[in-house]
N, C-alpha and C positions, 0 to 999 in steps of 0.2 A: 632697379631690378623690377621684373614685372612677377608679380607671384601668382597662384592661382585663384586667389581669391579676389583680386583685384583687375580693372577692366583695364588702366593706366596703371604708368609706373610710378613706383613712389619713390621720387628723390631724395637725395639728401645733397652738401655741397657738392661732393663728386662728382654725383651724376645731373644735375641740373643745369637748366640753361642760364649761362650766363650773369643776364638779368635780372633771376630768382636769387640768387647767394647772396648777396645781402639784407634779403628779409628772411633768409630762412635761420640767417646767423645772429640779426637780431632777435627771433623766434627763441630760438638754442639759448640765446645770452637771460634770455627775460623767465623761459619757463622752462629749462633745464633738458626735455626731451621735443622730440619733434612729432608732431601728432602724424600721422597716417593722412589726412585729408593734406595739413599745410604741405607732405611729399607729393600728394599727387597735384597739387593746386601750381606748384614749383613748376608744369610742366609749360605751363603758361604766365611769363613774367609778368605779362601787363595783367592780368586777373589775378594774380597773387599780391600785387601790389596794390588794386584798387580792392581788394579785401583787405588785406592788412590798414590802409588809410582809413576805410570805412571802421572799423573794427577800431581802431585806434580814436577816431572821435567821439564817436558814439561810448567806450570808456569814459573819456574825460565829459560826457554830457549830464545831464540831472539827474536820472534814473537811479534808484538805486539796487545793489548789487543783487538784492535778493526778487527785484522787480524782473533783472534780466536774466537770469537763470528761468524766474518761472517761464516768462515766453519763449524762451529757447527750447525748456523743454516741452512745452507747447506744441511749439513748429514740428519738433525734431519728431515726436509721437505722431503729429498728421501726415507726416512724408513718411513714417517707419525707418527714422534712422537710428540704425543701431550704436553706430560713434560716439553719434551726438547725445542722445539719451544716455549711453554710458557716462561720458565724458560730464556730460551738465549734470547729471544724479551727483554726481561723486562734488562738481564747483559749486551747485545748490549747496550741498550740508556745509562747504567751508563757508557759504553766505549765511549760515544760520537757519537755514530751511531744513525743518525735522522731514523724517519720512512719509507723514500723510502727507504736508505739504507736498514734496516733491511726487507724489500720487495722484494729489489732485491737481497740480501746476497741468502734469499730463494731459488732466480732462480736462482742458481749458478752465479750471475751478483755482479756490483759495477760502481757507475757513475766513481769512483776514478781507470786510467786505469792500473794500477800497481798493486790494488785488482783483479780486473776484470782477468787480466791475471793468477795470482795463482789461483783462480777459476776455471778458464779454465783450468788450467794443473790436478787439481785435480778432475772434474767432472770425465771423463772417468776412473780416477782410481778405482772411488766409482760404478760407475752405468757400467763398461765395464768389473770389473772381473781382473782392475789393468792393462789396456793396454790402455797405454796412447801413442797419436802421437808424436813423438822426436818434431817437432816443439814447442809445448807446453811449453816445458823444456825450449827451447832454447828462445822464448818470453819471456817467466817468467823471468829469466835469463838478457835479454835484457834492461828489463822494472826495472833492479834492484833488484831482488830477489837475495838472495844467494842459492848457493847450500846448504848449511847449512839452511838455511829457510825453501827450499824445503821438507829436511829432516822432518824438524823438523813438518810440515805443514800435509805430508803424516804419521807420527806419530799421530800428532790431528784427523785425517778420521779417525784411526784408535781404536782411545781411543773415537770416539763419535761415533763412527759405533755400536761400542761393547757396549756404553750407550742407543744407540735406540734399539738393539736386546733384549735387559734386558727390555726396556721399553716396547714394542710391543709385544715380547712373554709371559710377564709378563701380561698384560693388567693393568702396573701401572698408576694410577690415576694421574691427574696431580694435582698437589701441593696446598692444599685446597681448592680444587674442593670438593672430595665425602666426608675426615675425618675433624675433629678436626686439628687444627696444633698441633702438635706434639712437646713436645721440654724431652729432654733427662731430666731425674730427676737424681739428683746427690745421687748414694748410699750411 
């Protein structure tokens, strides 16, 4: 169904192609509702697919949980997505990120100065077009980061960059804001 708020339609198994129903079913199986972006993201199998792989590695990779909440809501604050700031404030506190945190995750910041630094090294790569000052690296680095972190770090801008663009160009509603919740019916 396409609503008014929305630019694409947000599927569910019903209405999706083909292709999409099986990740949207493991979506349903693992996290109970169906986000608004994963319906509209259904509308294209192969981008729904190489999001969910991406997204599914970069879980099981080093980072930890409270690292990737702050960069998501990082991202999500420079693109202005509403979704995703909704969504990542609310997975931020179950990763143990109090409220300032989650305020300063926002500003590219962190009281904690070993967050704070990978922040720093990834702002300019989001908002400068990927040109970031060597010192950055070499702080990050300093403060503990691995280069494998790092990797792994500019991998997450990248898979949440591509979740605000979906979200923004989309004008997807954020998550039982405009619809019903949503939950996949089993055929």
């Amino acid at each position: 169904m396409k609503t008014a708020a929305s630019r694409f339609p947000i599927h569910d198994d019903l209405t999706a192609p083909e292709g999409s129903i099986p990740v949207l079913r493991g979506a349903m199986a693992t996290g109970g509702q169906l986000p608004n972006f994963l319906g509209v993201l259904a509308g294209s199998p192969a981008a729904l697919r190489g999001y969910a792989r991406l997204r599914s590695e970069l879980r099981r990779g080093s980072l930890p949980a409270a690292t990737l909440e702050r960069i998501a809501l990082a991202v999500a604050e420079h693109h202005g997505s509403h979704p995703q700031i909704a969504m990542h404030s609310r997975t931020a506190r179950l990763a143990g990120l109090g409220l300032d945190e989650v305020a300063a995750a926002r500003r590219w910041n962190s009281a904690d100065e070993k967050e704070a630094a990978m922040l720093r090294f990834l702002q300019p790569l989001t908002e400068a077009k990927g040109k970031a000052p060597a010192y950055l690296k070499e702080e990050a680095l300093e403060l503990g980061w691995t280069e494998e972190e790092l990797l792994e770090a500019i991998a997450t801008v990248s898979l949440e960059s591509f979740t605000a663009m979906i979200n923004v160009a989309g004008d997807v509603p954020v998550d039982g804001s405009v619809e019903e919740t949503r939950t996949l019916r089993v055929a």
